[in-house]
C-alpha positions in Angstrom: -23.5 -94.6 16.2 -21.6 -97.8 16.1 -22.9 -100.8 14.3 -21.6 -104.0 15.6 -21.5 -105.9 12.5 -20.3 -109.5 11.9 -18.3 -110.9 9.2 -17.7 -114.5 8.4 -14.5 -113.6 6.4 -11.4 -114.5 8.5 -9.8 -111.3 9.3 -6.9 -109.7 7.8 -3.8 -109.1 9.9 -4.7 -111.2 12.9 -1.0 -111.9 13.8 1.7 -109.6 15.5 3.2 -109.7 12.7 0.5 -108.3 10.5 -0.4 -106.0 13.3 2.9 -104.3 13.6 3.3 -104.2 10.2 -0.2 -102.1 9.8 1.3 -99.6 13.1 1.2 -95.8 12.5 5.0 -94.3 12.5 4.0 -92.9 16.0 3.4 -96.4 17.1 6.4 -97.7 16.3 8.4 -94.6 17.5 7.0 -96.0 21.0 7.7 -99.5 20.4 11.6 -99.1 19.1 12.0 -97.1 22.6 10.4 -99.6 24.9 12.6 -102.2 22.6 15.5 -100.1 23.3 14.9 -100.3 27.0 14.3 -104.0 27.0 17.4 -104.9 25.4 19.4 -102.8 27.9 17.2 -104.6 31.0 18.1 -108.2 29.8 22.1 -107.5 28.7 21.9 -105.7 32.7 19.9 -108.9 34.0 22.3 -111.3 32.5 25.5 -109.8 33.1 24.1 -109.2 37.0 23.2 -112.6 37.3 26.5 -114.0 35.9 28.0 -111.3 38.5 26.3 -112.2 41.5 27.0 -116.0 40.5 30.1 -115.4 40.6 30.3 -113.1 43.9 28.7 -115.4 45.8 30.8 -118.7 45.0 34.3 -116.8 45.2 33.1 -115.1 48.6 32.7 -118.5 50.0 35.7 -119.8 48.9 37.1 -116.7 50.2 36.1 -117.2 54.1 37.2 -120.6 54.2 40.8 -120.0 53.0 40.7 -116.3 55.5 39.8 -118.8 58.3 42.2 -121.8 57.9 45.5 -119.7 57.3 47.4 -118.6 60.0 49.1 -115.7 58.1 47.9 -112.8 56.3 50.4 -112.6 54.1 49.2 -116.1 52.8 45.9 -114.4 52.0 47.1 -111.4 50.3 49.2 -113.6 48.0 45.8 -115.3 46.5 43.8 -112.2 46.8 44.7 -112.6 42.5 42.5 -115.8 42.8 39.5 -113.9 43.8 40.0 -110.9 42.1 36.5 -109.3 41.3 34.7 -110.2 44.6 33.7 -107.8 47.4 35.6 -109.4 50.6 39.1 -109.7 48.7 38.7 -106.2 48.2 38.1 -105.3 51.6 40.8 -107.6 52.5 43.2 -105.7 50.4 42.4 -102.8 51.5 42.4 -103.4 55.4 46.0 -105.7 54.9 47.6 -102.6 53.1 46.5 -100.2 55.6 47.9 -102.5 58.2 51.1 -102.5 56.3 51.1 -98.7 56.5 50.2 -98.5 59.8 52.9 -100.6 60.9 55.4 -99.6 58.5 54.6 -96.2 60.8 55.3 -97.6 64.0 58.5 -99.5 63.0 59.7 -96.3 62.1 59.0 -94.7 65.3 59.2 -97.7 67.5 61.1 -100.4 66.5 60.5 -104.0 67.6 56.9 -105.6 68.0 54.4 -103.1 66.8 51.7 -102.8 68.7 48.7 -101.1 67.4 47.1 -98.5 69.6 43.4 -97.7 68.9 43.9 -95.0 66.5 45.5 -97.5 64.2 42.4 -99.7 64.6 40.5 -96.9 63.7 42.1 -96.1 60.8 42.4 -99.7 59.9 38.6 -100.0 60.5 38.1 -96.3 58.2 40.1 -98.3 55.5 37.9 -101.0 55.9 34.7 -99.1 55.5 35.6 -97.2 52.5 37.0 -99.9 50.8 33.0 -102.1 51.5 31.6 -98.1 50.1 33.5 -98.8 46.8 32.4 -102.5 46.5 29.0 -101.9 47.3 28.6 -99.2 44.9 30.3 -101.2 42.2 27.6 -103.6 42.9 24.9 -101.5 42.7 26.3 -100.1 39.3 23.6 -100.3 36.5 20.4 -101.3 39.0 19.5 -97.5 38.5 18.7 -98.1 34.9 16.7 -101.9 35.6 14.7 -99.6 38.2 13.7 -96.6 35.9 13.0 -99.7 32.9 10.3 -100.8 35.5 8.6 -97.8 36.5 9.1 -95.9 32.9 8.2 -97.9 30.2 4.3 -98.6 31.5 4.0 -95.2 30.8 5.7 -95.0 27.9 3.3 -97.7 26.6 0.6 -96.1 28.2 0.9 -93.0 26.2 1.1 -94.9 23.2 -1.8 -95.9 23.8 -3.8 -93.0 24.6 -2.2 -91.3 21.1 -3.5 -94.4 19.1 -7.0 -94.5 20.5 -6.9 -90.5 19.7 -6.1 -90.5 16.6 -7.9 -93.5 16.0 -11.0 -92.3 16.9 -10.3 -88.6 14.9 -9.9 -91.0 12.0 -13.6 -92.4 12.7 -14.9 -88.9 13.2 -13.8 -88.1 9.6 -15.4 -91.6 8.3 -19.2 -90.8 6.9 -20.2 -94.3 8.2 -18.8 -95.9 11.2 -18.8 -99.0 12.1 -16.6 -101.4 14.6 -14.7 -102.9 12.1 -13.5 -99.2 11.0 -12.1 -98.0 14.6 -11.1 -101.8 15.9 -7.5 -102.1 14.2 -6.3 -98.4 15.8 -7.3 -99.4 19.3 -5.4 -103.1 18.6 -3.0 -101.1 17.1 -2.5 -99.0 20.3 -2.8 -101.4 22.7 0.2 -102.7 21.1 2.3 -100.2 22.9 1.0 -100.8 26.4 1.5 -104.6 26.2 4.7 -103.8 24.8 5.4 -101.3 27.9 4.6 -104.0 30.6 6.9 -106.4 28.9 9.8 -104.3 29.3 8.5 -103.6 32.5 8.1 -107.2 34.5 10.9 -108.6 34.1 13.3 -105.4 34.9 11.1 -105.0 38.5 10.9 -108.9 39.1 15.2 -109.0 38.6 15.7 -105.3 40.1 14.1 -107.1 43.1 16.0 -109.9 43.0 19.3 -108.1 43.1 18.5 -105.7 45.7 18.4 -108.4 48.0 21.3 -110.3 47.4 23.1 -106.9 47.5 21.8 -106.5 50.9 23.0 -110.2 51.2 26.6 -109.4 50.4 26.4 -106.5 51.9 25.7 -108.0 55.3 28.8 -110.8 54.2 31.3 -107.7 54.2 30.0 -106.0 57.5 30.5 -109.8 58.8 34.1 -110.0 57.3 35.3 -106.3 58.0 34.1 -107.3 62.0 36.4 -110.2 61.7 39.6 -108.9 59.8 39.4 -106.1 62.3 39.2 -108.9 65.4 42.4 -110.6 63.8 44.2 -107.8 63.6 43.6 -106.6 67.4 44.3 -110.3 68.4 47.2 -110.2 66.8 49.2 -107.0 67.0 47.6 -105.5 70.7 
């Protein structure tokens, strides 16, 4: 049986500090990992957000200039400027398959070249794997904020369950128990789940965030590949 004795002595190790200090090797096997993980999350958070800063200002800027010049050969000459954002890579794409397309026709045809719907389509298949490539380099490293949030609870979580094990085998052993005897291994493995949801929040709070201004962007090319592909059938049909 338990005693719940009192003390009136301040108690030892009542910091973090002191507690991780007093962890079992076990314990801060766990909490090295869920470090591990954190550190990855917030270098992925901060480069992401920097990203998407980025993406979303230069897209902007990107429209504007697409819409006020008359020529696309204007456009492709800044497409430098913007380098690193989703529509100038589409743009690239869909101008240089253009090129080819009439580049083809001259040869076959020359004079005006007119595109025929086959060239739209391949215009428009340029178009769509160019948006798969973008859209896949921004989804690059979400994998690893999505497994930080659904992981390291658990990771904690077992942590926890070892430390109240073996803290509790440690009490079996003792001849008299009392709270103060099994009270620093269940502090010491709670450690590892409050550690585990830590890592955990704010990897699931910004893995949201960024899946939704993916879907954002990824609306913004579908928007700009319907356009660039209007130009072009304004233009050369």
């Amino acid at each position: 049986m338990i005693s719940l004795q009192t003390s009136t002595e301040a108690p030892a190790g009542g910091s973090v500090l002191d507690l991780l200090a007093q962890t079992s090797g076990f314990a801060l096997i766990v909490l090295l990992l869920l470090l591990a993980f954190s550190v990855f999350s917030w270098a992925i958070i901060f480069r992401k957000w920097l990203a998407f800063r980025h993406i979303g200002q230069k897209n902007r800027d990107f429209v504007t200039f697409f819409r006020k010049t008359a020529r696309l050969s204007e456009v492709s000459s800044t497409c430098d400027h913007y380098r690193g954002t989703p529509l100038a890579g589409i743009f690239s794409a869909g101008y240089q398959e253009l090129n080819a397309q009439i580049q083809s026709m001259k040869t076959q045809n020359p004079g005006h070249p007119v595109l025929a719907e086959r060239n739209v389509v391949g215009i428009q298949r340029a178009l769509q794997r160019a948006s798969a490539v973008e859209l896949s380099m921004l989804e690059k490293s979400m994998s690893w904020l999505a497994t930080t949030g659904s992981v390291t609870p658990f990771i904690g979580l077992f942590g926890t369950v070892v430390g109240i094990i073996s803290a509790f085998r440690g009490l079996g052993l003792e001849k008299t128990a009392s709270i103060q005897a099994v009270a620093p291994g269940i502090a010491d493995a709670l450690i590892a789940t409050a550690a585990g949801l830590l890592a955990a929040i704010p990897a699931v709070i910004a893995y949201n965030q960024f899946i939704s201004k993916i879907k954002i962007i990824a609306s913004e090319m579908d928007d700009f590949a319907s356009e660039f592909l209007n130009l072009v059938e304004r233009s050369f049909s």
